[in-house]
C-alpha positions as CSV (number, residue, x, y, z in Angstrom):
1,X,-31.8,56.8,47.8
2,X,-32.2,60.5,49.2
3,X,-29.4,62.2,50.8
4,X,-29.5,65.0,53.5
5,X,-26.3,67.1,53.9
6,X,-25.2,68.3,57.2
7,X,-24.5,71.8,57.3
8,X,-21.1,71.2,56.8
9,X,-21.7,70.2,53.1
10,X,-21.9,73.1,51.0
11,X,-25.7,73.2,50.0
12,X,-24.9,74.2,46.1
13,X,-23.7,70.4,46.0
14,X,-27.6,69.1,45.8
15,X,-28.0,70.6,42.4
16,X,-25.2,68.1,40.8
17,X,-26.4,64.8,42.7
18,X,-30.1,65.3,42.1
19,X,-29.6,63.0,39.0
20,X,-28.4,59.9,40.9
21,X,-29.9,60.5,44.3
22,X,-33.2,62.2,43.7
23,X,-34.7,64.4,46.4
24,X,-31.6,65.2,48.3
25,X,-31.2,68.1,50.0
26,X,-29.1,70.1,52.7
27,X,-30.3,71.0,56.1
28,X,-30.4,74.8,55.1
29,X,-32.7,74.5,52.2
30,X,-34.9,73.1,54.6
31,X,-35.0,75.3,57.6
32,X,-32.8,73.1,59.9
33,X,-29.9,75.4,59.7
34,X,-28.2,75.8,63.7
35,X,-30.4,73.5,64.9
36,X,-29.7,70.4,67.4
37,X,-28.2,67.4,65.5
38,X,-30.9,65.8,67.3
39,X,-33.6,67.6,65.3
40,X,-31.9,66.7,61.9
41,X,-31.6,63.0,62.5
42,X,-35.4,62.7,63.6
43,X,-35.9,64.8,60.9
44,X,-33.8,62.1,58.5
45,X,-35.3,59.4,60.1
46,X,-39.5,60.8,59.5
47,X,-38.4,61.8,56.0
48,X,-35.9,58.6,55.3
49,X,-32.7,60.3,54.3
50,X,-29.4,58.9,54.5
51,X,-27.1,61.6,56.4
52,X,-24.0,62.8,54.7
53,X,-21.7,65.0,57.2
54,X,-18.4,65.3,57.9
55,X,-18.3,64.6,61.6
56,X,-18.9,62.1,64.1
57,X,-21.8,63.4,65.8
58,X,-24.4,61.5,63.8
59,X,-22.3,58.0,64.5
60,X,-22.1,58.7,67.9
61,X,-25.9,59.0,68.7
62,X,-26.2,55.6,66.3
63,X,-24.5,54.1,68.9
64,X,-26.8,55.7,71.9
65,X,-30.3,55.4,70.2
66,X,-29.8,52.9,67.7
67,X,-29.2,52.2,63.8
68,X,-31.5,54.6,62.4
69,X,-30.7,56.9,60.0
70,X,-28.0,55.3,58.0
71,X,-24.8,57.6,57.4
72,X,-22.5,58.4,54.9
73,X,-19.2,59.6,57.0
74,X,-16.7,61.8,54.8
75,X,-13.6,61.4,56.6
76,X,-11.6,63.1,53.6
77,X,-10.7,66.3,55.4
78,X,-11.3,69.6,53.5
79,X,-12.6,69.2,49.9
80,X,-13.7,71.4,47.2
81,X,-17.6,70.9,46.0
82,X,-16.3,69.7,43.0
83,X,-14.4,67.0,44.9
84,X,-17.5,66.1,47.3
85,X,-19.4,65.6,44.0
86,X,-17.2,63.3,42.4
87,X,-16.8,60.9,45.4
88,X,-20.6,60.4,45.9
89,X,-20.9,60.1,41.9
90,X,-17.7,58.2,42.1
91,X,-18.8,56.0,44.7
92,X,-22.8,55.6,44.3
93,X,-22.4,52.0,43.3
94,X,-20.7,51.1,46.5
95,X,-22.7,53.3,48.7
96,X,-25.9,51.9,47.7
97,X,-24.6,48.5,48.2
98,X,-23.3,48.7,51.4
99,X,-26.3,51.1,53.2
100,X,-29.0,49.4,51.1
101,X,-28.3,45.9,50.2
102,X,-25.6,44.9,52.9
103,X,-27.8,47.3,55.8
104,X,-25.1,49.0,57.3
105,X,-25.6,51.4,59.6
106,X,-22.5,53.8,58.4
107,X,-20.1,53.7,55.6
108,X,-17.2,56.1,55.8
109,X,-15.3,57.3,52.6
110,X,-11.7,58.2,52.6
């Protein structure tokens, strides 16, 4: 399971997840920095990434266009990177379970 980080995930947070979810990345270290959320879930989609953002834009056009990518929605307000990291190693059980084996389109984390 690959995660891509929206640009509002600090990109120095790949380094520490690469262990559990191999080839993750953020949307900077791959060129997609300011571009259309459009271009970064066609991008997730072609490259089978699960998003990780903080917003609901990527929700929102699941609903419009259909379940595809699958999304991990941080609803936790503000966090440090340390923080961030410890909820997805925290949590990587769950979050595998519920996008992978149950197929849900979106899991939120408080």
């Amino acid at each position: 399971m690959k995660l891509l980080l929206d640009e509002n995930l600090s990109r120095r947070i790949v380094p520490f997840i690469q262990e559990h979810y191999p080839d993750s990345t953020q949307v900077t270290l791959i060129g997609l920095e300011q571009v259309d959320d459009a271009v970064i879930r066609q991008y997730a989609i072609d490259n089978n990434f699960i998003i990780i953002t903080k917003d609901a834009d990527f929700y929102e056009m699941n609903l419009v266009y259909g379940q595809s990518p699958k999304i991990i929605w941080l609803k936790m307000g503000n966090q440090s990177k340390a923080a961030t990291i410890k909820i997805l190693l925290d949590n990587q059980a769950m979050i595998e379970k519920a996008l992978l084996d149950d197929d849900r389109d979106c899991i939120e984390i408080y």
